[in-house]
Every structure is written in structure tokens, then in C-alpha cells.
KOLMARMAR-991279 format. One record per atom (N, C-alpha, C): residue in one letter; x, y, z. Coordinates in steps of 0.2 Angstrom, whole numbers, padded with zeros to 4 digits, always signed. Atoms other than C-alpha are relative to their C-alpha. Last residue first. Layout:
residues N
aXYZ
...
//
This chain:
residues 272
x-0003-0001+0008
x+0192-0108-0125
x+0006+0003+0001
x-0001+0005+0004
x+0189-0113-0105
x+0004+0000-0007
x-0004+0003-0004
x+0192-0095-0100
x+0002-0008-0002
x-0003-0002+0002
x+0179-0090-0113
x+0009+0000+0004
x+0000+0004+0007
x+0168-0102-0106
x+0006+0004-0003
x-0002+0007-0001
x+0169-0096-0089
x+0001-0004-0005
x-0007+0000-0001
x+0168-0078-0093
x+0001-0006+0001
x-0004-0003+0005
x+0152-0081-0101
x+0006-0001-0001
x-0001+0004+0004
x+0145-0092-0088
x+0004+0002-0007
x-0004+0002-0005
x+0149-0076-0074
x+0001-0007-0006
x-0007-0004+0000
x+0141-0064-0086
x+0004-0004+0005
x+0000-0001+0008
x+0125-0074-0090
x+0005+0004+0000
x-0002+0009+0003
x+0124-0079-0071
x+0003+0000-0007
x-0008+0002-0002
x+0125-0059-0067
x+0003-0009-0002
x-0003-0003+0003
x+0109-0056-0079
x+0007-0003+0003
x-0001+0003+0007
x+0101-0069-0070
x+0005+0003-0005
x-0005+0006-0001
x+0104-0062-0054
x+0001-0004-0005
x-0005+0000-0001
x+0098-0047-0060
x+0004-0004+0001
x+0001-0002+0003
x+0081-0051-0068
x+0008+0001+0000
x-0002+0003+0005
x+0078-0058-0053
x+0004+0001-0006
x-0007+0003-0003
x+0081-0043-0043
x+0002-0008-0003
x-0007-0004+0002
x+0070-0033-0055
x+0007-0005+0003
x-0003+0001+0007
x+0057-0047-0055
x+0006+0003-0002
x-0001+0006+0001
x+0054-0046-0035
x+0006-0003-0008
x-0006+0000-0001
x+0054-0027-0037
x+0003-0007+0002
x-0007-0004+0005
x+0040-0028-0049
x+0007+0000+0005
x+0000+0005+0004
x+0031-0042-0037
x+0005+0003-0005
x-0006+0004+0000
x+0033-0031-0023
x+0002-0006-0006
x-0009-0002-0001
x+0028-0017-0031
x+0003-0004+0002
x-0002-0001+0009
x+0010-0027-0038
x+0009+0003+0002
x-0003+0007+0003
x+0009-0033-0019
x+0004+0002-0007
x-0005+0001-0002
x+0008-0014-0013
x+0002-0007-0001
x-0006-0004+0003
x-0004-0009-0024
x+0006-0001+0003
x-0001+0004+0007
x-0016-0023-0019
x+0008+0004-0005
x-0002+0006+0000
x-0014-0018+0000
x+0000-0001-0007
x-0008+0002-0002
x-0013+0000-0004
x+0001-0007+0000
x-0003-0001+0004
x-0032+0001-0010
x+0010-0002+0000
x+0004+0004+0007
x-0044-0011-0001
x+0009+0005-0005
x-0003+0008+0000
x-0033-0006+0014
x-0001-0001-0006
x-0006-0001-0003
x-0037+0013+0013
x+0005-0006-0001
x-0001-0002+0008
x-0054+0011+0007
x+0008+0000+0000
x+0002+0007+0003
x-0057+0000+0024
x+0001+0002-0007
x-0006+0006+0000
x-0046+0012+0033
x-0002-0004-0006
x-0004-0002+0002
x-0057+0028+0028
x+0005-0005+0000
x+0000+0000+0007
x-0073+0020+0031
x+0006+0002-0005
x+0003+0007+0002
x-0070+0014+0048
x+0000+0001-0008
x-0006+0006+0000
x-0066+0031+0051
x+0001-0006-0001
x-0005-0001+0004
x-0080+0039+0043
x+0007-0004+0002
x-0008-0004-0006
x-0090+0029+0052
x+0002+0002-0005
x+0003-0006-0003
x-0109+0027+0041
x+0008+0003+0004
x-0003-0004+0004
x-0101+0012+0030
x-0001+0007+0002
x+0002-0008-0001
x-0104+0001+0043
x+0003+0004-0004
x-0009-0005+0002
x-0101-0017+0036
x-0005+0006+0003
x-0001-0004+0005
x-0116-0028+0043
x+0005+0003-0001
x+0005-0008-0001
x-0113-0040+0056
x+0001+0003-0005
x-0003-0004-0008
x-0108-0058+0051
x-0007+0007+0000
x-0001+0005-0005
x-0115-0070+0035
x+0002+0002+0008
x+0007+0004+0003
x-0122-0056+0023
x+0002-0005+0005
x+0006-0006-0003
x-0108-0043+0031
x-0006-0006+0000
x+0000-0001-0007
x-0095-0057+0027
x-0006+0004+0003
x+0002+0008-0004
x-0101-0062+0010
x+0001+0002+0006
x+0010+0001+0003
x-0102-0043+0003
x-0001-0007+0004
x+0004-0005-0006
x-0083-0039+0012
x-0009-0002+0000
x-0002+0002-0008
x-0076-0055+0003
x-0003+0003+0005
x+0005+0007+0000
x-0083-0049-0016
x-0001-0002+0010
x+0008-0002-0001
x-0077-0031-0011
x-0005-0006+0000
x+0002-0003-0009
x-0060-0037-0007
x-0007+0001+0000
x+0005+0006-0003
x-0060-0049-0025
x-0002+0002+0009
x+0007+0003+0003
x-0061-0035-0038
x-0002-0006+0008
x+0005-0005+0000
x-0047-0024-0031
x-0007-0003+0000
x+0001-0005-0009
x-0038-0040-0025
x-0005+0006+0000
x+0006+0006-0003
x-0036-0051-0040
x-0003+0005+0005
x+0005-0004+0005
x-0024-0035-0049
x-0007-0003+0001
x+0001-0006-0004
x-0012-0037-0031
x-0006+0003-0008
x+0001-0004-0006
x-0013-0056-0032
x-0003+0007+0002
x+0008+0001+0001
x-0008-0057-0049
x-0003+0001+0006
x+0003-0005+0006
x+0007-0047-0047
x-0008-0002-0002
x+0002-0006-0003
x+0011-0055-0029
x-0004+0005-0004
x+0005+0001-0005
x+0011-0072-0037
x-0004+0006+0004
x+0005+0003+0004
x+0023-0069-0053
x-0009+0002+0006
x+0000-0005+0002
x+0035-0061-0042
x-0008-0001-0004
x+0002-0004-0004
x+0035-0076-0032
x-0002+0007-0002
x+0008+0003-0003
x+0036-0087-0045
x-0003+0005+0004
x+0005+0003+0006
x+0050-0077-0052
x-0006+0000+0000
x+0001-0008+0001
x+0059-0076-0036
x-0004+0001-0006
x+0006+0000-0007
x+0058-0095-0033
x-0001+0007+0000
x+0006+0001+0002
x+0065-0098-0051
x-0006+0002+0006
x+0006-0006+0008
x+0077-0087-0048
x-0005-0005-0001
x+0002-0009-0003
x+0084-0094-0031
x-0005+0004-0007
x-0003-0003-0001
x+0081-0114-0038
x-0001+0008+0002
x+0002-0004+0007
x+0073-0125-0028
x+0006+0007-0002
x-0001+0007+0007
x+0075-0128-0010
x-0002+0002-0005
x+0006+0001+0001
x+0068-0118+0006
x-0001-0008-0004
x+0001+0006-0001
x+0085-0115+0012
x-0006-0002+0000
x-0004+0002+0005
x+0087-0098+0005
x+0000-0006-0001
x-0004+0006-0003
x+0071-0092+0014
x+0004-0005-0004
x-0003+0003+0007
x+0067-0076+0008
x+0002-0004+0006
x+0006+0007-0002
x+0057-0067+0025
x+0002-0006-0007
x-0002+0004-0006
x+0074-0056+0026
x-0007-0006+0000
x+0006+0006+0001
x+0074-0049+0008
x+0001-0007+0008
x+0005-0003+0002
x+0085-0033+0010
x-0007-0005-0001
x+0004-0006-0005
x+0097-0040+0021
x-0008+0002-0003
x+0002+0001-0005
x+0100-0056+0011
x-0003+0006+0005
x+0007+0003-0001
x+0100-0049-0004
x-0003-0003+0005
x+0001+0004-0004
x+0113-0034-0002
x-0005-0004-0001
x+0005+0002-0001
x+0112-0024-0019
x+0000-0008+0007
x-0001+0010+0001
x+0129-0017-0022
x-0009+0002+0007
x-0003+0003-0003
x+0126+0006-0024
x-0001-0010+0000
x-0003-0004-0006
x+0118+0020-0027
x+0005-0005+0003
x-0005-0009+0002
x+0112+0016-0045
x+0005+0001+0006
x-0005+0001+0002
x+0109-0005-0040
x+0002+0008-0001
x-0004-0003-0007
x+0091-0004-0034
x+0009+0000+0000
x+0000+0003-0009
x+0084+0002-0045
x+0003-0007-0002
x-0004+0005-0001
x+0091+0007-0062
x+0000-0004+0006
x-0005-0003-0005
x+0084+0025-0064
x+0004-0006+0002
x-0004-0006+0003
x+0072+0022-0079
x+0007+0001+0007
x-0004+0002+0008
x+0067+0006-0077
x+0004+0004-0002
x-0005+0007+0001
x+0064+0004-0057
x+0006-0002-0007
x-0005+0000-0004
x+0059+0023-0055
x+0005-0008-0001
x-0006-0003+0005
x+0048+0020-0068
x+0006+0003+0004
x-0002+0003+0006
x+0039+0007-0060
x+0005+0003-0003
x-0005+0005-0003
x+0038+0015-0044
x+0002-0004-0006
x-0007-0001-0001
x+0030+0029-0052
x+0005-0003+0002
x+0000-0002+0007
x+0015+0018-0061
x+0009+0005+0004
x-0002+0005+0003
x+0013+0011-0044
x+0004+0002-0007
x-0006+0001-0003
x+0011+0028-0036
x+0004-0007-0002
x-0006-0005+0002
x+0001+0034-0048
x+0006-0004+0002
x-0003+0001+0005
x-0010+0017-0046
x+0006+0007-0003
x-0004+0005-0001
x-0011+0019-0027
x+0003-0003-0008
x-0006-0001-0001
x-0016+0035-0028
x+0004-0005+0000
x-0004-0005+0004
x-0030+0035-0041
x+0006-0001+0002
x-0003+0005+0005
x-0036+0019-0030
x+0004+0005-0006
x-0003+0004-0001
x-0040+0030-0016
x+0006-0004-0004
x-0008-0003-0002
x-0046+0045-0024
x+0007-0006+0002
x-0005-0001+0001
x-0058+0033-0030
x+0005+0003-0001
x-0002+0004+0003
x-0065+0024-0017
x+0005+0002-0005
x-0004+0003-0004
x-0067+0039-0006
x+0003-0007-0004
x-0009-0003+0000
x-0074+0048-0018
x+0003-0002+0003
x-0003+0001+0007
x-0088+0032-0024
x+0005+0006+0001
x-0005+0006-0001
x-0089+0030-0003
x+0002+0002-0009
x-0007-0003-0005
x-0095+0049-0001
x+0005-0007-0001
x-0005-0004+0004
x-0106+0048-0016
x+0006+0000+0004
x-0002+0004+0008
x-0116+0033-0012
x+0006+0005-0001
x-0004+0003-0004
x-0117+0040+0008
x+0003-0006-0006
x-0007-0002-0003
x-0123+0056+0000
x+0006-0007+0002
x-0004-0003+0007
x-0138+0049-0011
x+0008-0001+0002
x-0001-0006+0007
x-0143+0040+0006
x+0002+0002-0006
x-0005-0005-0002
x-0145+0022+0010
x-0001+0007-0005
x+0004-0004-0006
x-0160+0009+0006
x+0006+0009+0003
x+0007-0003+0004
x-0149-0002-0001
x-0004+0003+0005
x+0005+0002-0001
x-0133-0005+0011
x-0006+0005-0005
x+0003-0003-0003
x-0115+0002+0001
x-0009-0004+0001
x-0002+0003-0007
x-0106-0011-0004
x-0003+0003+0002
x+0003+0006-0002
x-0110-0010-0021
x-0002-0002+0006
x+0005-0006+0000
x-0100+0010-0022
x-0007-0007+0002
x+0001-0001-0009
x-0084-0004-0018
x-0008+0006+0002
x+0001+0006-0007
x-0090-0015-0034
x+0001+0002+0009
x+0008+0004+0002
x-0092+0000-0045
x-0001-0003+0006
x+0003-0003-0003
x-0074+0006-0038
x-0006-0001-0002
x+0000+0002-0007
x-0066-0010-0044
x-0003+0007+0005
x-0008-0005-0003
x-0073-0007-0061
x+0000-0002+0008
x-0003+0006+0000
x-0089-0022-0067
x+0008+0004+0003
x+0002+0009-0001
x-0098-0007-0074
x+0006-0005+0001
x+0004+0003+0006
x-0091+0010-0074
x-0001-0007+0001
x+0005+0006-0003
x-0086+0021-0057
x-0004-0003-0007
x-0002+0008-0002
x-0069+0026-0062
x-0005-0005+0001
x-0003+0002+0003
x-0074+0043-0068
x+0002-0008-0001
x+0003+0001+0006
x-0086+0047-0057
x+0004-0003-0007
x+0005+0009-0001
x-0073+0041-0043
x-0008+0004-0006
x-0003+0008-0001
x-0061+0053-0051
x-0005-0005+0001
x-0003-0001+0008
x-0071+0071-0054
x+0003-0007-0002
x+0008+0001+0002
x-0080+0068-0036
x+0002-0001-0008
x+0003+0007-0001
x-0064+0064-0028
x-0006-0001-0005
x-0006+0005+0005
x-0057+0081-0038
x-0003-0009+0002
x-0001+0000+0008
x-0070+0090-0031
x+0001-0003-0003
x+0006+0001+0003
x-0070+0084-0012
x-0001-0001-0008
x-0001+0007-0001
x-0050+0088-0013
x-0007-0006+0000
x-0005+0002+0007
x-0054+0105-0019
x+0000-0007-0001
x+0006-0001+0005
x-0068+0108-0005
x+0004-0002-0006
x+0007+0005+0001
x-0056+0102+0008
x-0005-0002-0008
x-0004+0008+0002
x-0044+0113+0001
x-0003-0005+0000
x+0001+0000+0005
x-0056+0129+0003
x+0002-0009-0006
x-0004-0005+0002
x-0063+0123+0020
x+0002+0002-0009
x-0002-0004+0005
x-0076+0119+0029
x+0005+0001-0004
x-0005-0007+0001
x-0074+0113+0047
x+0000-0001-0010
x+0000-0003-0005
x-0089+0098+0049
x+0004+0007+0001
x+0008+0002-0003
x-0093+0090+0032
x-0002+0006+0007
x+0002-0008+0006
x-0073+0097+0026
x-0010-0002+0002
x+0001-0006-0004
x-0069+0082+0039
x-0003+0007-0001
x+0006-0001-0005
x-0073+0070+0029
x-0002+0005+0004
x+0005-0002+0003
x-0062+0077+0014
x-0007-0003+0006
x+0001-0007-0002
x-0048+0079+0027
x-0007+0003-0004
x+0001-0004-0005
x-0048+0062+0031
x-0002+0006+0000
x+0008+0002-0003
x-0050+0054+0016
x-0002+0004+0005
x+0006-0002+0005
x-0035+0065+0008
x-0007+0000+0002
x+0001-0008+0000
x-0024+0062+0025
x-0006+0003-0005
x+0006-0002-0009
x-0028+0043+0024
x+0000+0008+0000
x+0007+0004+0002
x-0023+0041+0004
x-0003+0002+0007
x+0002-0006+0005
x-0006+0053+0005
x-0007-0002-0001
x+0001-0007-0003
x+0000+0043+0020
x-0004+0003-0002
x+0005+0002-0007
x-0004+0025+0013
x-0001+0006+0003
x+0009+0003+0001
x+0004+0030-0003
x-0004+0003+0003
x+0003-0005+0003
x+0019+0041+0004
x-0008-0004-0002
x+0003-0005-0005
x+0022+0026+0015
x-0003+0004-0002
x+0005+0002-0003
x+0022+0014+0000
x-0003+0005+0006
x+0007-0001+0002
x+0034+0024-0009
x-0005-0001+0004
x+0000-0007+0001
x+0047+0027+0005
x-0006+0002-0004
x+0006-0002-0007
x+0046+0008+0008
x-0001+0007+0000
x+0008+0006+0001
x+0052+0004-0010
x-0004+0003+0006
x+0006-0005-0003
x+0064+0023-0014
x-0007-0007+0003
x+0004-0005+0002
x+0077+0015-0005
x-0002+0001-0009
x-0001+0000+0007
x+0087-0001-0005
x-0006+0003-0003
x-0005-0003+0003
x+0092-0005+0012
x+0000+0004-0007
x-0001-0006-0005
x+0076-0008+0019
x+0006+0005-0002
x-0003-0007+0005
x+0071-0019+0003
x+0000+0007+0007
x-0002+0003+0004
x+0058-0030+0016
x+0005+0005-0004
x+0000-0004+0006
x+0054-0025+0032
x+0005-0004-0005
x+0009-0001+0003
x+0050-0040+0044
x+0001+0004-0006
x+0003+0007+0001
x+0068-0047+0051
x-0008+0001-0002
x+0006+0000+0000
x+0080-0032+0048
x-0003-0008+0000
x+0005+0004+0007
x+0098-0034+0051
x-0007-0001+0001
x-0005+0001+0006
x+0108-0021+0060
x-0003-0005-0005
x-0004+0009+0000
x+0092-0019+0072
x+0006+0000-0007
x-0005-0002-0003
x+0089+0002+0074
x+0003-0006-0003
x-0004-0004+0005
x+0076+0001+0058
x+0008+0002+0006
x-0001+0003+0006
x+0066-0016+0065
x+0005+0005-0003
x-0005+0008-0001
x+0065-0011+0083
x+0004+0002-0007
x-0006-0003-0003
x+0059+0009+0078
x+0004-0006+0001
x-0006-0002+0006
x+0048+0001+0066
x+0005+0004+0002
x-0003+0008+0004
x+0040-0012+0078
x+0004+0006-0006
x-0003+0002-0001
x+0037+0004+0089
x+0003-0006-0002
x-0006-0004-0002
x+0029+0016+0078
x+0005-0005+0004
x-0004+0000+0006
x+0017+0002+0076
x+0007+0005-0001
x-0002+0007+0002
x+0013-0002+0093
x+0002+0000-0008
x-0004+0001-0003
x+0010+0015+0095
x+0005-0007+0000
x-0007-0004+0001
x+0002+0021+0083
x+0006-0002+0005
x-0002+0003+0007
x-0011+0006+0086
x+0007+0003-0001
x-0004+0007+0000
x-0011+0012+0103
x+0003-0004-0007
x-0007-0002-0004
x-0015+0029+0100
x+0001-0007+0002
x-0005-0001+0006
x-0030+0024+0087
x+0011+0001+0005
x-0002+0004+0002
x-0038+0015+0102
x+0006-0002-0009
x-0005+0005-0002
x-0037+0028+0112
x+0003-0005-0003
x-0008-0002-0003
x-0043+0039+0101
x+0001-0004+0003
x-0002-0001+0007
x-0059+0028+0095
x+0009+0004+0000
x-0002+0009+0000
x-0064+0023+0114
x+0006+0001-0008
x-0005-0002-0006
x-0065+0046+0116
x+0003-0010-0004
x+0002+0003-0005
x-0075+0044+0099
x+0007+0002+0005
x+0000+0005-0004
x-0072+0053+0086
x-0002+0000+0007
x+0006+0004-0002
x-0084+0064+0078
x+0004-0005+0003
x+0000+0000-0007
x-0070+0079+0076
x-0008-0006+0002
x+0004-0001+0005
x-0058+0072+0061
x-0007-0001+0010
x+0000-0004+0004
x-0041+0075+0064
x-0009+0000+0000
x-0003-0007-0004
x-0035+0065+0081
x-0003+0006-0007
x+0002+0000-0006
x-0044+0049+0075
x+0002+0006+0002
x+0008+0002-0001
x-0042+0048+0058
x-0003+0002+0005
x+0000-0007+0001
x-0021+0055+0059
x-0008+0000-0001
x+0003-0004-0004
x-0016+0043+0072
x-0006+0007-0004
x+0006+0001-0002
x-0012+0031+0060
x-0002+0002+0005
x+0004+0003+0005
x-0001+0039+0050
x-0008-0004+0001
x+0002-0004+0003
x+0008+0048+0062
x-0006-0002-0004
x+0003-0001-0005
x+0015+0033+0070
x-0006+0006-0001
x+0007+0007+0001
x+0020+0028+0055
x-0005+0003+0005
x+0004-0002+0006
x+0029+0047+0053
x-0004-0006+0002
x+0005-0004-0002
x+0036+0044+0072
x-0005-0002-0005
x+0007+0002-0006
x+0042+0028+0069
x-0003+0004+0002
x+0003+0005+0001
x+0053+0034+0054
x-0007-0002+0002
x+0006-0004+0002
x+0059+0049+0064
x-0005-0005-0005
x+0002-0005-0004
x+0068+0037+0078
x-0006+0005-0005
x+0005+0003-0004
x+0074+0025+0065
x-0007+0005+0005
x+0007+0000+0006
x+0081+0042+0056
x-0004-0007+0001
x+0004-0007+0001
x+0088+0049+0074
x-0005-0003-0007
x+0005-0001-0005
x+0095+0031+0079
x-0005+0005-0001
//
């Protein structure tokens, strides 16, 4: 109950931290973040007290949700605290600033996925409001490939998820439907297959999607930092977090197969 319980703070936390940190919001803007937080703290207090999970995936089989949060944590705090360095100054801010500035120049080269989010910006726009999306884009995206790049090596080098203990598959993969048909490895495979490409489709094809919507709806507002901060926020974590589920898709593949090949083995050597 206590680590359900702190769990659904920290989300709750997460998305409150736009809204309650950064002093242009809106009064509509608070409220509206306090609900979010709420509604989502709440689905992760259900989902971590219930004895079997029916949304989170890999809940049993830490460090996978642990990354992702740190991600999407460590990406809104950052954006945040460099918007806010506008208004309160300070030296960290200014550091964080910096280094955005030393990254998204780095990253912004022809046809890169930060290119295409620095595109998005309306013509006619400030110097600043080019340069505030190019740090925002790519602090973002730095974080989300560390973090992928760590989760990687956490899976090769450390043995996930089988070091600490027997790999539940049903709990830990509750939107697997066993009864779907076909077999279980090929359908974890493909699926693995699918989230990987998917999450390297994503950087390039979010910006394409955002350029058509604005051109056919209302424009993108790139002038809210709030607004701003999600929409780098999404663009980045949601790609980074397909590519880990597709690597932890393949590791468990990769297991079950391995266990067939040691269960065929013994069976032939029983036969002889």
C-alpha cells in the first residue's frame, strides 16, 4: 500500500510540475494540471495495489517503469526549469539553458529529428522562439536516448529480468492475449519488431503529423511554454519508450526460446 501509495504521488508529481513551477500559468492551467495529476496518480494507485495488474506492463520486473518515469520526469523538470530561468534567474537554470544550447545545436542538422521539431516553428517568428524550441527539442531527445542506451545495457549486461528472480509472464504482460492464436514467440518477435520500428518512425513522422494538423486545424502554439514543454515531452518519451518495449519484448522472446531449446534437448536425450 505505502509504495503504490508513493508511486502515485511521484506521477502525480510529474504532471503537476508545468503548472505549479513555472509563474505564467494560468489559474484554467492549474486546475487543469490538478486534475490530470489526479486522474493519473489514481490509475497508478488501482493498478499497483490490485494483485494483478491490467494496464502497466513489466510491473513485476523492475528497472522497465522506473526507467521510463525517470525519463519523462528528468525531461519535464529540465524544460521546465529552463523556461522558468526567463522569469527567476538562476545559476542552474542558466547551466541547463547552456547545455540545451550546446545539444540542440548539435543535433539540429539537416533532415534530424530536431531539424524537423525547429520547422514547426511559424515563419515570421522570433530568433528566441527558434532557439527555445531547438533547446527544448534537444535536451529532450538527449534524454530519452541515454536513457534507452541505459536500458539496453541494463538488459545485456545485468540479465534482465530473470537476475532477481522467475520471470512471471502473465502478470508482467497483462495486454498479451494468449488466446489470440499463433505462436507465443512468433507473436512476441513481431511485436517486438513493431514497437522498434515504430519508436525510430516517430521522431521523424510526429513533426510531419503536427505540420498537417496546424495547416488543416488551428495553428500549434509554440508561444505556451506549457504547451511547449508536453508537446517535446511526448515527441520524445513516446518513441523512447516503444524502442524499450520492443527490447524487452525480444529479451523475453529470446527466453522462451532459449527455454524450448533446453526442454527439446532433454527430450531427445531421454528418447536416446
Amino acid at each position: 500500500m505505502f509504495g503504490a501509495a508513493l508511486r502515485a504521488f511521484l506521477v502525480g508529481v510529474v504532471f503537476s510540475i508545468p503548472a505549479f513551477l513555472l509563474p505564467q500559468a494560468s489559474p484554467d492551467a492549474v486546475q487543469m494540471a490538478a486534475v490530470f495529476s489526479l486522474i493519473a496518480a489514481g490509475l497508478t494507485f488501482a493498478e499497483y495495489t490490485s494483485n494483478y495488474p491490467s494496464l502497466i506492463e513489466f510491473r513485476e520486473a523492475p528497472p522497465y517503469n522506473r526507467m521510463r518515469f525517470v525519463a519523462l520526469f528528468v525531461t519535464v523538470l529540465m524544460l521546465t526549469l529552463i523556461a522558468r530561468d526567463a522569469t527567476y534567474p538562476t545559476a542552474f537554470n542558466a547551466f541547463l539553458a547552456g547545455l540545451g544550447r550546446v545539444v540542440g545545436g548539435a543535433m539540429d542538422f539537416p533532415f534530424s529529428p530536431v531539424r524537423l521539431m525547429v520547422l514547426l516553428v511559424p515563419e515570421g517568428a522570433e530568433q528566441a522562439q527558434f532557439e527555445t524550441v531547438r533547446v527544448f527539442a534537444g535536451l529532450a531527445y538527449l534524454v530519452s536516448l541515454l536513457s534507452l542506451l541505459v536500458f539496453t545495457a541494463i538488459v545485456r549486461l545485468l540479465d534482465w529480468p530473470i537476475r532477481h528472480g522467475a520471470f512471471n509472464f502473465w502478470v508482467n504482460l497483462p495486454l498479451f492475449d494468449p488466446t489470440a492464436g499463433g505462436d507465443v514467440l512468433y507473436r512476441l518477435k513481431r511485436d517486438s519488431h513493431v514497437n522498434v520500428a515504430l519508436g525510430f518512425l516517430l521522431p521523424f513522422a510526429i513533426p510531419a503529423i503536427l505540420q498537417l494538423a496546424s495547416s488543416l486545424a488551428v495553428p500549434l502554439s509554440m508561444n505556451d511554454p506549457q504547451s511547449l514543454i508536453w508537446m517535446m515531452s511526448a515527441w520524445a518519451f513516446l518513441p523512447a519508450s516503444l524502442i524499450m518495449r520492443g527490447v524487452a519484448l525480444m529479451r523475453i522472446a529470446d527466453l522462451i526460446e532459449e527455454k524450448r531449446r533446453r526442454a527439446y534437448a532433454q527430450a531427445e536425450l531421454q528418447v536416446a
